[in-house]
PyMOL Python script that loads the backbone (N, CA, C, O; Angstrom):
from pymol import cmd

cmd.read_pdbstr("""\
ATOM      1  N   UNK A   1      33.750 -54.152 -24.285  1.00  0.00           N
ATOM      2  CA  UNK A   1      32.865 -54.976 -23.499  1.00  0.00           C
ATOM      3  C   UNK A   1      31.578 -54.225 -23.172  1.00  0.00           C
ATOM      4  O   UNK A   1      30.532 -54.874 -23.139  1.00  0.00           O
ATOM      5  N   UNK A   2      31.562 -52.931 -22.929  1.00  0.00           N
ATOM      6  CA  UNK A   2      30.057 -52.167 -22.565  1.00  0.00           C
ATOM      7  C   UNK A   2      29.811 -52.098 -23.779  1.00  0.00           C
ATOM      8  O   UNK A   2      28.657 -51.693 -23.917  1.00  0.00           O
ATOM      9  N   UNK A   3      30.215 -52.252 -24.572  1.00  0.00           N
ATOM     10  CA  UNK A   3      28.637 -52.086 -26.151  1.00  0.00           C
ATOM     11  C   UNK A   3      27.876 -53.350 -26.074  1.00  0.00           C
ATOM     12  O   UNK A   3      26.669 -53.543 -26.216  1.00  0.00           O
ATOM     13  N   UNK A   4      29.096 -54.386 -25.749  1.00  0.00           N
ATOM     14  CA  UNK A   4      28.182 -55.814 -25.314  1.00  0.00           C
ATOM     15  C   UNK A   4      27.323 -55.898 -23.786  1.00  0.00           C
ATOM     16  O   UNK A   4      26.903 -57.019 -23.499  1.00  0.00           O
ATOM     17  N   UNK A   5      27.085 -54.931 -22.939  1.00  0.00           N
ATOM     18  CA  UNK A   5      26.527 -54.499 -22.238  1.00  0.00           C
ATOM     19  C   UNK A   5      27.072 -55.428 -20.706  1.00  0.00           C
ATOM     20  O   UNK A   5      26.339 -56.000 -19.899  1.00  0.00           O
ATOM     21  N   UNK A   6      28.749 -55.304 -20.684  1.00  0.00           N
ATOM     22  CA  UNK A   6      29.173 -56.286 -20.339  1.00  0.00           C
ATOM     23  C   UNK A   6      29.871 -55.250 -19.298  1.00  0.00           C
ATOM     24  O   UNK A   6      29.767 -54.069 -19.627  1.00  0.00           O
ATOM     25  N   UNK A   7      30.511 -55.500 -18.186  1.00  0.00           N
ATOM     26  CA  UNK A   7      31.206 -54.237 -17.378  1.00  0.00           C
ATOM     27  C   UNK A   7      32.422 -55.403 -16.401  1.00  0.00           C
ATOM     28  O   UNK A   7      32.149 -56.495 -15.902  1.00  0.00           O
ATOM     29  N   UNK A   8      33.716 -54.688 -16.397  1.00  0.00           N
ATOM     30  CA  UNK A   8      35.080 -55.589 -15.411  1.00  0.00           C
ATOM     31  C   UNK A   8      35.003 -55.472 -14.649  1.00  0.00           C
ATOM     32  O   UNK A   8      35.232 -54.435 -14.027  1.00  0.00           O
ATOM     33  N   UNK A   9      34.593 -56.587 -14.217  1.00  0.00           N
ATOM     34  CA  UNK A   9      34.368 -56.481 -12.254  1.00  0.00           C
ATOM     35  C   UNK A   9      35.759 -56.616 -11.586  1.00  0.00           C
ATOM     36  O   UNK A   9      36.115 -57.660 -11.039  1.00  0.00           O
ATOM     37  N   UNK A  10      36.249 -55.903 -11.635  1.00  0.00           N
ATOM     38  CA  UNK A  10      37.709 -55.559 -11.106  1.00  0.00           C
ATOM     39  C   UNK A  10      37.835 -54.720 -10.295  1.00  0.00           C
ATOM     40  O   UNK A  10      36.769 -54.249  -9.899  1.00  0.00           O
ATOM     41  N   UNK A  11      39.242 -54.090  -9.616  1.00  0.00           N
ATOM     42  CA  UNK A  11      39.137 -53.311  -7.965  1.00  0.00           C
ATOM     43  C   UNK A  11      38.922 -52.334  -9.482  1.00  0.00           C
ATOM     44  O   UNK A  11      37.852 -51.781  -9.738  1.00  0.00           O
ATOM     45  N   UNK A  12      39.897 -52.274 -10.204  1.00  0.00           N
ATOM     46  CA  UNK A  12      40.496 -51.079 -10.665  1.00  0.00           C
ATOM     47  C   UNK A  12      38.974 -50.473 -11.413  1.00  0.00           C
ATOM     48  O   UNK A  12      39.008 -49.364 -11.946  1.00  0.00           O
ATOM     49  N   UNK A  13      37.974 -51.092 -11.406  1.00  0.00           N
ATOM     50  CA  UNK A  13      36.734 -50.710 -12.510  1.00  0.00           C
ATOM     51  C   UNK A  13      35.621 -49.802 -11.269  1.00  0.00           C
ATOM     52  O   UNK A  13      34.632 -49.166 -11.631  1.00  0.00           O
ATOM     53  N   UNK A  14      35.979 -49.911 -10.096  1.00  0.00           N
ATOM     54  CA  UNK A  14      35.387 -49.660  -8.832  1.00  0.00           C
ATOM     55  C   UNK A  14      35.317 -48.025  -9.361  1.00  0.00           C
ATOM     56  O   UNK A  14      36.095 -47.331 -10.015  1.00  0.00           O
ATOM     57  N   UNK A  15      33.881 -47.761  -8.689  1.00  0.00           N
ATOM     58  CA  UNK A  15      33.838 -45.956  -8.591  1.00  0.00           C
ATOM     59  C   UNK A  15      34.432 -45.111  -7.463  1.00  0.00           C
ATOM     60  O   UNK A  15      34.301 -43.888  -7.418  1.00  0.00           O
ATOM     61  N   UNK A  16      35.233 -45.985  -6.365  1.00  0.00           N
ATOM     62  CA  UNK A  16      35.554 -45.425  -5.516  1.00  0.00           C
ATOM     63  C   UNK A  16      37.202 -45.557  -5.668  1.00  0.00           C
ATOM     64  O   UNK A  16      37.886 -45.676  -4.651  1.00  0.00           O
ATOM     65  N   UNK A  17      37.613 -45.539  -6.563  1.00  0.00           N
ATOM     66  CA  UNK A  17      39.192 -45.896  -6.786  1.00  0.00           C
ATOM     67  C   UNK A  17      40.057 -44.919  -7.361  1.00  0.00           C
ATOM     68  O   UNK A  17      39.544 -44.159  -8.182  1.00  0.00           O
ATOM     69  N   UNK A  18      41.544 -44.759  -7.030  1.00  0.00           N
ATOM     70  CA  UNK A  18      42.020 -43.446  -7.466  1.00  0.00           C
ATOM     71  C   UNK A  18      43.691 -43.917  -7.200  1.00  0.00           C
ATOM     72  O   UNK A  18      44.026 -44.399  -6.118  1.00  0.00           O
ATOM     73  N   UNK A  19      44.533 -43.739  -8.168  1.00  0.00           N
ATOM     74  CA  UNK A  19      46.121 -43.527  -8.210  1.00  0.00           C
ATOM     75  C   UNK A  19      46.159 -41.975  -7.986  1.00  0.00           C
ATOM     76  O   UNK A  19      45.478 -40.985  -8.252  1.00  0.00           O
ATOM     77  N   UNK A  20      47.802 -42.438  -7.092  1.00  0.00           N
ATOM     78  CA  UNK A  20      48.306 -41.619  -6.780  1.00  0.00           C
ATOM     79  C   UNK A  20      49.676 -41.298  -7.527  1.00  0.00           C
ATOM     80  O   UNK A  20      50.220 -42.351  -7.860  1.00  0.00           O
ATOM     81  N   UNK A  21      50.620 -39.821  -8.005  1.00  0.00           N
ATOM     82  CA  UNK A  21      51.242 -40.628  -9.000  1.00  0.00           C
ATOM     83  C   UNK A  21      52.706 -41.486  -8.800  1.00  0.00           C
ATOM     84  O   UNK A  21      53.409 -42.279  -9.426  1.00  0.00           O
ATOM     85  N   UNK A  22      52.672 -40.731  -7.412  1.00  0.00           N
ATOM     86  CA  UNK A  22      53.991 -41.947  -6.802  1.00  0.00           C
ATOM     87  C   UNK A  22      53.779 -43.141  -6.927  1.00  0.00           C
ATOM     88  O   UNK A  22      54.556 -43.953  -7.428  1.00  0.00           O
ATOM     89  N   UNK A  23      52.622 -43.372  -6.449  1.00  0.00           N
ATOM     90  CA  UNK A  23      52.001 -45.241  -6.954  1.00  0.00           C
ATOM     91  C   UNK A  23      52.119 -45.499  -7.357  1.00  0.00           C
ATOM     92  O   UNK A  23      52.748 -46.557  -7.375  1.00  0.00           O
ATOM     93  N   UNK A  24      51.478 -44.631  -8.701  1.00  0.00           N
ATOM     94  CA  UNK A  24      51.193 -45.530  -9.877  1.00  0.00           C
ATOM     95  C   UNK A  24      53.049 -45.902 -10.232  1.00  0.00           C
ATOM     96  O   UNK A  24      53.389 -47.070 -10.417  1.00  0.00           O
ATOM     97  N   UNK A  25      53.989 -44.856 -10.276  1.00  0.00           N
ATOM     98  CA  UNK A  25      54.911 -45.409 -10.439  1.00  0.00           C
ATOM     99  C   UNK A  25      55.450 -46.591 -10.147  1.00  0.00           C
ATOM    100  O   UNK A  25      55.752 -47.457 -10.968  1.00  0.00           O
ATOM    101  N   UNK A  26      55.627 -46.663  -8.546  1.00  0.00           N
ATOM    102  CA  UNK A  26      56.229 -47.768  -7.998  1.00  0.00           C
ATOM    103  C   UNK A  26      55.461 -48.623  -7.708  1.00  0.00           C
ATOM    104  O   UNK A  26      55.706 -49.279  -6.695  1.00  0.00           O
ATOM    105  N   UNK A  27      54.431 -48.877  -8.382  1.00  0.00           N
ATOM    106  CA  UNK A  27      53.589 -50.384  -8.409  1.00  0.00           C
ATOM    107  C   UNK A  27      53.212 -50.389  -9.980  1.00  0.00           C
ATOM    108  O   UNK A  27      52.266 -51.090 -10.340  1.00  0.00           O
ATOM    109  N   UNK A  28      53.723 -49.842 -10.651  1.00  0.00           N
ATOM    110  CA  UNK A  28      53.776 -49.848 -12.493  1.00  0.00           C
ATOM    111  C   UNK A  28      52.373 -49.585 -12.155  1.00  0.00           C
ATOM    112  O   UNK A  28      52.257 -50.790 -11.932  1.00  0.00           O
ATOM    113  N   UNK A  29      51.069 -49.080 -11.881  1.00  0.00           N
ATOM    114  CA  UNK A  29      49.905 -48.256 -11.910  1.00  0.00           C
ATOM    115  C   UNK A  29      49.013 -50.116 -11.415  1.00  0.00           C
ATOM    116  O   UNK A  29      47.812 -50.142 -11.685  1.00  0.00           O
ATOM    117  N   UNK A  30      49.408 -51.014 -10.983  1.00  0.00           N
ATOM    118  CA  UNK A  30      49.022 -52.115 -10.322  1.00  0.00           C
ATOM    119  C   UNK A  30      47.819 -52.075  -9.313  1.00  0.00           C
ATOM    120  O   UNK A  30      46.965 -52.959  -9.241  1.00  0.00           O
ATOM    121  N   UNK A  31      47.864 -50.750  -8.415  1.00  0.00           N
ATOM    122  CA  UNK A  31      47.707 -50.627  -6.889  1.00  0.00           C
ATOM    123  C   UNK A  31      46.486 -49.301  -7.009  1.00  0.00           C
ATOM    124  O   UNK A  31      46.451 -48.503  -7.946  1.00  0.00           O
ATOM    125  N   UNK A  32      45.915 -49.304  -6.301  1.00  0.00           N
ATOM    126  CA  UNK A  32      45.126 -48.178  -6.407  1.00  0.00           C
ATOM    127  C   UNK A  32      44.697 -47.994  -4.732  1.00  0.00           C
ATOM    128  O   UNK A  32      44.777 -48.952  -3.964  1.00  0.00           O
ATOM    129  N   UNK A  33      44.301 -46.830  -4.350  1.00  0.00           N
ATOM    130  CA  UNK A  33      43.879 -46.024  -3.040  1.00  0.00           C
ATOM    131  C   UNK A  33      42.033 -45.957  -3.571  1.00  0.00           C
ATOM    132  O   UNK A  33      41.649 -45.598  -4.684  1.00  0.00           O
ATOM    133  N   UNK A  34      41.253 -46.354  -2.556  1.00  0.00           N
ATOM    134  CA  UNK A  34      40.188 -45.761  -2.275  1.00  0.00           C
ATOM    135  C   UNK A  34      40.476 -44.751  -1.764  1.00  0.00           C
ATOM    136  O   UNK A  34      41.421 -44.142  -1.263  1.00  0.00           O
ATOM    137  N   UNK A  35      38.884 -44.653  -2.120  1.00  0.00           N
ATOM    138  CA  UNK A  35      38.542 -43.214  -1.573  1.00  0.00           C
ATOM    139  C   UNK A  35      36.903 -43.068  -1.328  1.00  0.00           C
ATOM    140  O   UNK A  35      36.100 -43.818  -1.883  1.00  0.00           O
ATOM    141  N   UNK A  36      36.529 -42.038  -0.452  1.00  0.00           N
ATOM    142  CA  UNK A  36      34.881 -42.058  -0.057  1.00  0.00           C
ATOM    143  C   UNK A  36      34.737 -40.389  -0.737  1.00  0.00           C
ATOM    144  O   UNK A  36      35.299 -39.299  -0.625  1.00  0.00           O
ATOM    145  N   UNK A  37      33.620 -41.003  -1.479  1.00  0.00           N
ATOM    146  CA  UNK A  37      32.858 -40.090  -2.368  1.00  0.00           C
ATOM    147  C   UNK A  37      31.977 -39.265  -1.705  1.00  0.00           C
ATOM    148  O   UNK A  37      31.479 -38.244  -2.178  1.00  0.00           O
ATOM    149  N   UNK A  38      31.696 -39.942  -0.049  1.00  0.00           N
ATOM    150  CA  UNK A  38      30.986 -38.363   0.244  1.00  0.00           C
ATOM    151  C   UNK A  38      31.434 -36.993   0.738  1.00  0.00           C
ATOM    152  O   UNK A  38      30.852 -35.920   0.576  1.00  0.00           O
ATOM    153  N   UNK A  39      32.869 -37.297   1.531  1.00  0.00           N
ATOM    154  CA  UNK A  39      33.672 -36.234   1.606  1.00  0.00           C
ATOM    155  C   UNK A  39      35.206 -35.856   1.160  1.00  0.00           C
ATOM    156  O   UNK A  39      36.078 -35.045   1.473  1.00  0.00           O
ATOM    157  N   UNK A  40      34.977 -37.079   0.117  1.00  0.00           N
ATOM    158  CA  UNK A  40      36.127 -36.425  -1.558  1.00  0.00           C
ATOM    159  C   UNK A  40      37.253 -36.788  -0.633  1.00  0.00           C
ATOM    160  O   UNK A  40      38.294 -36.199  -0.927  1.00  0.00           O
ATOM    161  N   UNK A  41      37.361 -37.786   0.653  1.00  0.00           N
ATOM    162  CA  UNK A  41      38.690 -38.071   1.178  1.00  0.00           C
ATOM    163  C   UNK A  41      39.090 -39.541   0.174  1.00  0.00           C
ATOM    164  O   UNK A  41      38.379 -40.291  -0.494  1.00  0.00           O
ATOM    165  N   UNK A  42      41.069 -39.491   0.547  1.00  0.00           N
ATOM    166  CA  UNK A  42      41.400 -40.635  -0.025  1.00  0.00           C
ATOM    167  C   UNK A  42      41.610 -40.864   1.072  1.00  0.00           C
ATOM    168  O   UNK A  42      42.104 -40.136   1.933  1.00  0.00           O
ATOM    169  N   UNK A  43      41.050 -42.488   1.165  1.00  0.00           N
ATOM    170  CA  UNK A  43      41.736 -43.619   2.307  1.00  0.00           C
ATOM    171  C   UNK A  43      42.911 -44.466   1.771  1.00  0.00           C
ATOM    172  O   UNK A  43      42.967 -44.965   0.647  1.00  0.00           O
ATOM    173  N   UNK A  44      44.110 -44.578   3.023  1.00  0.00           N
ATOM    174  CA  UNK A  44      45.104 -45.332   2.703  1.00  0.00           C
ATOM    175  C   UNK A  44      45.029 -46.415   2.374  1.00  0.00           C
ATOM    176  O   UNK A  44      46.045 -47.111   2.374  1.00  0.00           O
ATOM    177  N   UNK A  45      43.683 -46.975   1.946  1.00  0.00           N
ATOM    178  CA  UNK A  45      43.719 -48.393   1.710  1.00  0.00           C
ATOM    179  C   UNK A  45      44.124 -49.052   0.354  1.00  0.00           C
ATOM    180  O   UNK A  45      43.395 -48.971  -0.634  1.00  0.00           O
ATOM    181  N   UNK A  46      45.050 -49.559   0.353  1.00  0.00           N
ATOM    182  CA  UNK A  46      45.233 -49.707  -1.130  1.00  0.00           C
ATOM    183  C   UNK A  46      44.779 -51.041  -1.840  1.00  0.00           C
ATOM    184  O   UNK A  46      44.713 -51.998  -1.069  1.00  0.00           O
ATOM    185  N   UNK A  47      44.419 -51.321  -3.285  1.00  0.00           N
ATOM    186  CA  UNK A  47      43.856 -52.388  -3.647  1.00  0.00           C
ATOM    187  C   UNK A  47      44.438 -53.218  -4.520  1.00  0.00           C
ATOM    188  O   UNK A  47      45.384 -52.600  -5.009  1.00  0.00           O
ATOM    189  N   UNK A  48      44.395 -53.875  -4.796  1.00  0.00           N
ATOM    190  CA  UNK A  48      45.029 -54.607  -6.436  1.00  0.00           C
ATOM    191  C   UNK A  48      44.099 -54.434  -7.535  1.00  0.00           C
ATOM    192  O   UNK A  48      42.959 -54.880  -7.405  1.00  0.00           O
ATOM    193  N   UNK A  49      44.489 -53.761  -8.744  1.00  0.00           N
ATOM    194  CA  UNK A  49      43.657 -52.972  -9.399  1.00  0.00           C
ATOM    195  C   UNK A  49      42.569 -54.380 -10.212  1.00  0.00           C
ATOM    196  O   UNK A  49      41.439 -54.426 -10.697  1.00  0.00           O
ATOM    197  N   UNK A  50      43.701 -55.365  -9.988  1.00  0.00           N
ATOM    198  CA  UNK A  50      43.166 -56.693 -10.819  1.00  0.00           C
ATOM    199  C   UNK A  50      42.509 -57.719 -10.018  1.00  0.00           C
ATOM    200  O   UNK A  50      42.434 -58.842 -10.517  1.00  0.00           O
ATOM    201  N   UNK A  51      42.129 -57.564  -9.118  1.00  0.00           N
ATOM    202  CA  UNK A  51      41.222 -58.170  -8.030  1.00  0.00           C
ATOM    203  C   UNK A  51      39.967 -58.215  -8.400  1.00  0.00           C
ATOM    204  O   UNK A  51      39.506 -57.283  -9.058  1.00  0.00           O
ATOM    205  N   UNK A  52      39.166 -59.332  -8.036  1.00  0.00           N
ATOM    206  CA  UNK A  52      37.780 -58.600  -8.452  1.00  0.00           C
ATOM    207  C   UNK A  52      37.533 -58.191  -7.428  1.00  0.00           C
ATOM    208  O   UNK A  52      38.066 -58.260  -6.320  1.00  0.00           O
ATOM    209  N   UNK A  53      36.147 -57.462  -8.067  1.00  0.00           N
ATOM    210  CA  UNK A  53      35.487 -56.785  -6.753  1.00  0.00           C
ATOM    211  C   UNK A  53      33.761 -57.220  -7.076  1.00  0.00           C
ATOM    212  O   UNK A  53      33.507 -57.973  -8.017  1.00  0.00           O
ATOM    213  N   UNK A  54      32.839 -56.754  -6.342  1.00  0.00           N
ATOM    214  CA  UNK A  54      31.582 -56.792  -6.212  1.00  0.00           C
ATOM    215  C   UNK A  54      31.221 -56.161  -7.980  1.00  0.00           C
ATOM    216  O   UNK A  54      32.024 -55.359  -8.456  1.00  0.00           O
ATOM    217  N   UNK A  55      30.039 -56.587  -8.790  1.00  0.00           N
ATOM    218  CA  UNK A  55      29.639 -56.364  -9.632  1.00  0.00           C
ATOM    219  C   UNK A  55      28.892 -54.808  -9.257  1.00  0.00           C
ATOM    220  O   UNK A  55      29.270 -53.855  -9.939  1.00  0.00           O
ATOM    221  N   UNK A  56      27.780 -54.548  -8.118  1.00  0.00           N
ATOM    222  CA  UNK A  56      27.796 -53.803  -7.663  1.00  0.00           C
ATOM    223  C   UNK A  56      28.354 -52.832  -7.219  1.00  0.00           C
ATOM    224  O   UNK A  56      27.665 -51.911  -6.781  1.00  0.00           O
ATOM    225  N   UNK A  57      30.020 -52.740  -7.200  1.00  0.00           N
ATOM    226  CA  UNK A  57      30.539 -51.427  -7.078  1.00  0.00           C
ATOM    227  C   UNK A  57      31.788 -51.160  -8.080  1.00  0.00           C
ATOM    228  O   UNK A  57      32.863 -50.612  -7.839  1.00  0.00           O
ATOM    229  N   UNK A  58      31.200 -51.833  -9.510  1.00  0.00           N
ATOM    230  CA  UNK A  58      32.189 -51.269 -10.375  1.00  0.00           C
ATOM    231  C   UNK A  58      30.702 -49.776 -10.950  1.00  0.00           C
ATOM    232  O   UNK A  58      29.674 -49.290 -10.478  1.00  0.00           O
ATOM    233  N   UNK A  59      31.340 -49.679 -11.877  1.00  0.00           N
ATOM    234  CA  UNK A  59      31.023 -48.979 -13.303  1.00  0.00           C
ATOM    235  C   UNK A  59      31.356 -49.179 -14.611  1.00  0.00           C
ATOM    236  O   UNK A  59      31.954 -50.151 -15.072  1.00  0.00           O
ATOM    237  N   UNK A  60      30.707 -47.666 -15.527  1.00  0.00           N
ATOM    238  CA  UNK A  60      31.352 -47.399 -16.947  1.00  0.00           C
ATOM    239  C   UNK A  60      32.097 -47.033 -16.913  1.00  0.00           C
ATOM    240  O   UNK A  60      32.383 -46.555 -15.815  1.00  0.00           O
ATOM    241  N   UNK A  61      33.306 -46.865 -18.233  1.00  0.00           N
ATOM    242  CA  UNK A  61      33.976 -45.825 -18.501  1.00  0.00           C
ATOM    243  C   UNK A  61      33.657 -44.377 -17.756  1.00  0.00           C
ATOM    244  O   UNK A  61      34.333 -43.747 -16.943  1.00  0.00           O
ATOM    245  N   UNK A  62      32.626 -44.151 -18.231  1.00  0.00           N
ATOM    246  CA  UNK A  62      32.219 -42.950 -18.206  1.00  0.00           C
ATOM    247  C   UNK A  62      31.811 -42.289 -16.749  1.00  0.00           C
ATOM    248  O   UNK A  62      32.135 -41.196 -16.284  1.00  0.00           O
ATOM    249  N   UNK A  63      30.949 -43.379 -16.166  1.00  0.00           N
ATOM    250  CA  UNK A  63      30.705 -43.597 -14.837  1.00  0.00           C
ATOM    251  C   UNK A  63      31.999 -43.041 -13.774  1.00  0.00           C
ATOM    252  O   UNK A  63      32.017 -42.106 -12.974  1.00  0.00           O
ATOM    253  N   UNK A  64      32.981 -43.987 -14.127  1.00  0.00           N
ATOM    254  CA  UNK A  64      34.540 -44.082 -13.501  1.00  0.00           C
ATOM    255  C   UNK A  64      35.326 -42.665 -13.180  1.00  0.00           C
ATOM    256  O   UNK A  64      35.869 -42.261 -12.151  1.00  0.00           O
ATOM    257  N   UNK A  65      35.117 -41.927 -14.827  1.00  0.00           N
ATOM    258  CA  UNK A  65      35.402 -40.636 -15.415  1.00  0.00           C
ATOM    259  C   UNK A  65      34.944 -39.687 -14.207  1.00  0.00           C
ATOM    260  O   UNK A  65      35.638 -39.162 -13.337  1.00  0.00           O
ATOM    261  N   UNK A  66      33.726 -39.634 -14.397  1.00  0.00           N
ATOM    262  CA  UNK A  66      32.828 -38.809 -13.557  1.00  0.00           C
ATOM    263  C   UNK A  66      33.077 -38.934 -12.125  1.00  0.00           C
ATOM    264  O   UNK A  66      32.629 -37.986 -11.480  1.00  0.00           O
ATOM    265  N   UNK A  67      33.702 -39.894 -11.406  1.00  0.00           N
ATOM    266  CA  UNK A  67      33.699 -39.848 -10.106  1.00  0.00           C
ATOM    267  C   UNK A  67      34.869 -39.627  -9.975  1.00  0.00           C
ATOM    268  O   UNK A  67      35.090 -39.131  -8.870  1.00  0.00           O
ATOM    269  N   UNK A  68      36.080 -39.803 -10.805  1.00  0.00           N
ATOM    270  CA  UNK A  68      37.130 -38.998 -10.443  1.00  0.00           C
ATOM    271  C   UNK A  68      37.529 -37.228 -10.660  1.00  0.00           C
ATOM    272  O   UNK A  68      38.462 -36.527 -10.269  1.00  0.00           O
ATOM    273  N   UNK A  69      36.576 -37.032 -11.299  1.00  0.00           N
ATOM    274  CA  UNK A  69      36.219 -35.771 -11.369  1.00  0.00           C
ATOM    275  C   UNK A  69      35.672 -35.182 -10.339  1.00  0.00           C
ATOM    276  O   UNK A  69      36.138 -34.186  -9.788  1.00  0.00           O
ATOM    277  N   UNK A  70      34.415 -35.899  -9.948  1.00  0.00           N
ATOM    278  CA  UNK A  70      34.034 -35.446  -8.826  1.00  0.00           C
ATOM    279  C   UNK A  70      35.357 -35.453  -7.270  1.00  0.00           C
ATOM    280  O   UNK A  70      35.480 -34.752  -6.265  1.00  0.00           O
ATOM    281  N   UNK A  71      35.869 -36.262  -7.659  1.00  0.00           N
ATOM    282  CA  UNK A  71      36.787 -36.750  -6.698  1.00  0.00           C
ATOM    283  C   UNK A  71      37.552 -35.000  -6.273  1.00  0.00           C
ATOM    284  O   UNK A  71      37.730 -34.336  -5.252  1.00  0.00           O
ATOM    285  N   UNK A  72      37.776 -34.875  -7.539  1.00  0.00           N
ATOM    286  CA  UNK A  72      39.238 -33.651  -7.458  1.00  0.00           C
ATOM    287  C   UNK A  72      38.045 -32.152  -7.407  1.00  0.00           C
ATOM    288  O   UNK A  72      38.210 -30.939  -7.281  1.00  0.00           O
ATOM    289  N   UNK A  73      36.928 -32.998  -7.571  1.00  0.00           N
ATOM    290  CA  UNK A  73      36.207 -30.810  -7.096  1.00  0.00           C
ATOM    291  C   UNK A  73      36.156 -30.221  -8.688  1.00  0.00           C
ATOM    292  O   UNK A  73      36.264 -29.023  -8.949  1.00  0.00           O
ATOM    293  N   UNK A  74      35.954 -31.376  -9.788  1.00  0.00           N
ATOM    294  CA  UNK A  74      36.046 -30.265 -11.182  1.00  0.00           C
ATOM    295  C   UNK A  74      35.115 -30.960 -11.790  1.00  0.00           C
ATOM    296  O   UNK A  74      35.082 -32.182 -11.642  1.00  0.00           O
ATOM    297  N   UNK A  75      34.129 -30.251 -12.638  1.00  0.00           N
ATOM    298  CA  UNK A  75      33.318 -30.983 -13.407  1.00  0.00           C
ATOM    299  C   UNK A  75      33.068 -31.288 -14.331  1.00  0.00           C
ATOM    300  O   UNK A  75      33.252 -30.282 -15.018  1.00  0.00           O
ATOM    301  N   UNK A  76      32.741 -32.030 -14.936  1.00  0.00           N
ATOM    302  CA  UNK A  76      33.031 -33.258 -15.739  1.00  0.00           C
ATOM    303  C   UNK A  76      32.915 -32.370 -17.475  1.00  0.00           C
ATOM    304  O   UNK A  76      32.497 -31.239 -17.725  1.00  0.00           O
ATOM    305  N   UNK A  77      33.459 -33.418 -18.394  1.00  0.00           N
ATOM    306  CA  UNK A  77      33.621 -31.991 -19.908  1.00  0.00           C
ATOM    307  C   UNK A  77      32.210 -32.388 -19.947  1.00  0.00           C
ATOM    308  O   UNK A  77      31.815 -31.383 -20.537  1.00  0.00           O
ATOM    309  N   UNK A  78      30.983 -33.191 -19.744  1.00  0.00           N
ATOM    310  CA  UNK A  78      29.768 -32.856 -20.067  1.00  0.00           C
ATOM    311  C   UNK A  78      29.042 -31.958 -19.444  1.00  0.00           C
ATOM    312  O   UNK A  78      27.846 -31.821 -19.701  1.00  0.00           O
ATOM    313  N   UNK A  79      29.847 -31.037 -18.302  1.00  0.00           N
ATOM    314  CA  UNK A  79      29.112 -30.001 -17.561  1.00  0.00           C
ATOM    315  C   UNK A  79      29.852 -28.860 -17.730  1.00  0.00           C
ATOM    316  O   UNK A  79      29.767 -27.969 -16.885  1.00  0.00           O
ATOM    317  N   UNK A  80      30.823 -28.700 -19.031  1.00  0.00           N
ATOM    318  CA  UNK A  80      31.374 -27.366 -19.035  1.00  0.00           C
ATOM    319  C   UNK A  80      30.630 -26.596 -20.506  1.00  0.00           C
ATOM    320  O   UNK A  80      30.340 -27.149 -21.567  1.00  0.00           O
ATOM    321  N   UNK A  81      30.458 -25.137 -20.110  1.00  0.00           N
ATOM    322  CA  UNK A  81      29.951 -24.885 -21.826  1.00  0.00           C
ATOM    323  C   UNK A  81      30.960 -24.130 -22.672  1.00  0.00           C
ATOM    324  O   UNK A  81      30.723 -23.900 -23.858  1.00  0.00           O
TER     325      UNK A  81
END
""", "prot")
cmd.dss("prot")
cmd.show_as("cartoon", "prot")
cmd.util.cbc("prot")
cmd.orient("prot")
């Protein structure tokens, strides 16, 4: 869908979204935890990954990638040499 310049407005497409792996187990990976990107906390809030959400707070692939990276404090394989 992004080559067609197209993006899933879904919880699960959100840049602020993150499994946990007990979760993902016992909700078959369904459910997802926010989280706030300015001080890398997870909030207990959990979402339905298949919900939509605001067009405005999804992303790319890549986008997605990058903020869960940022999430865990490691940086991303386009910033390692």
């Amino acid at each position: 869908m992004e080559k067609e310049g197209l993006l899933l407005c879904c919880q699960g497409a959100r840049l602020d979204i993150t499994l946990s792996g007990m979760q993902a187990q016992m909700s078959d990976g369904l459910y997802a935890y926010t989280f706030d990107p300015r001080n890398r906390t997870v909030n207990q809030t959990e979402v339905y990954i298949l919900d939509p959400a605001p067009c405005s707070e999804v992303g790319t692939l890549e986008e997605q990638r990058q903020a869960i990276y940022a999430l865990h404090g490691l940086p991303g394989p386009k910033d390692q040499h």
